[in-house]
C-alpha positions as CSV (number, residue, x, y, z in Angstrom):
1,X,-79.7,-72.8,145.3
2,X,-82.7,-71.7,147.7
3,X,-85.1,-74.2,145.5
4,X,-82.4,-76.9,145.6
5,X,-82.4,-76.7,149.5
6,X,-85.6,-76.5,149.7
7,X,-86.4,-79.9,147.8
8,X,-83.3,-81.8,149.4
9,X,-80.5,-80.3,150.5
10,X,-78.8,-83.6,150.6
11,X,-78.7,-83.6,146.7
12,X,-77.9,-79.9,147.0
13,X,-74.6,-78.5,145.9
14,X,-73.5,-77.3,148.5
15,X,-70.2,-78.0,150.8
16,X,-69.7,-81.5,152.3
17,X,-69.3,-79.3,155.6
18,X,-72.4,-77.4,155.0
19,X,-74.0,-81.1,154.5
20,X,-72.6,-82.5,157.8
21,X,-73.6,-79.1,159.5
22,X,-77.4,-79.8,158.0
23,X,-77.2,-83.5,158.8
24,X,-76.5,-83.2,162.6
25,X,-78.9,-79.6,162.7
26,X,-81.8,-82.0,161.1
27,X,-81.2,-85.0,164.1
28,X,-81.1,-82.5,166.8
29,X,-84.9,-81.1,165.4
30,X,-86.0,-84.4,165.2
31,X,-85.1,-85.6,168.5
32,X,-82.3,-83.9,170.4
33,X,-81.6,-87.2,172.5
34,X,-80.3,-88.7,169.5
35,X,-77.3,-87.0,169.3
36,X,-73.9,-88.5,170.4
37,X,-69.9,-87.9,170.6
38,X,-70.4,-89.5,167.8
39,X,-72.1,-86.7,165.7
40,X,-69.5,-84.3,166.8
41,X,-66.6,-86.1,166.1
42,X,-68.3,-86.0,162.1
43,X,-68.4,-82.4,162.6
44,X,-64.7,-81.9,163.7
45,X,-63.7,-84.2,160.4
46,X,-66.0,-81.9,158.8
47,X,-63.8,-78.9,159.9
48,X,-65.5,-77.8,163.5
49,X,-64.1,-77.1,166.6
50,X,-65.9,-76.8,170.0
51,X,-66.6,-73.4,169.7
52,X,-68.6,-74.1,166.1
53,X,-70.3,-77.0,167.3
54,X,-71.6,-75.3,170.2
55,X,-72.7,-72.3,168.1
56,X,-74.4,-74.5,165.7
57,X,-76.0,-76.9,168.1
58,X,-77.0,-72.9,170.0
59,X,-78.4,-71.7,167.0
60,X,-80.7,-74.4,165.4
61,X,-81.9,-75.3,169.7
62,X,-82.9,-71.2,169.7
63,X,-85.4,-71.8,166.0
64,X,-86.4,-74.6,167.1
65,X,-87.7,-72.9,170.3
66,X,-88.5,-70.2,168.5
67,X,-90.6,-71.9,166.2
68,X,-92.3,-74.1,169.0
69,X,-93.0,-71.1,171.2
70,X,-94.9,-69.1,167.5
71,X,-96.5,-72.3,167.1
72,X,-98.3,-72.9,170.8
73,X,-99.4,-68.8,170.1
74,X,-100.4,-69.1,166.8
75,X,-98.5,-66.9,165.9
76,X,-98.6,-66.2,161.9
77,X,-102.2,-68.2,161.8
78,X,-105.3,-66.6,160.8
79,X,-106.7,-65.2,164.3
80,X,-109.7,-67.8,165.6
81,X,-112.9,-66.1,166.2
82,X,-113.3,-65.5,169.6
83,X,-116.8,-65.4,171.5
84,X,-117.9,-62.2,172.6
């Protein structure tokens, strides 16, 4: 499952909600602006109420900060020499 994710997890079997869930979590990464009324209303067909929506939408904003923040530290990166 993790390898199938991994390579596509459009092509995945997983859920249609999980794909929905994955397909609005990938547009907000990319660019955050993007999403519209229109991406929630496919997550309340999918089976989301407000109180999901906003968790999900919480939850991928936090990694993505998360990630961005490890990233400008170089954090996990092999330490750059530094003069002495």
């Amino acid at each position: 499952m993790v390898d199938a994710l991994r390579e596509d997890y459009r092509t995945a079997p997983i859920s249609q909600q999980d794909r929905v869930m994955l397909d609005y979590v990938v547009k907000l990464t990319k660019d955050a602006t993007r999403c519209s009324p229109d991406d929630h209303l496919k997550l309340r067909a999918a089976g989301f109420d407000d109180k999901g929506i906003l968790q999900i939408t919480l939850i991928a904003a936090w990694f993505n900060y998360i990630n961005k923040v490890a990233d400008a530290l170089g954090v996990g990166r092999d330490p750059i020499a530094r003069p002495e």
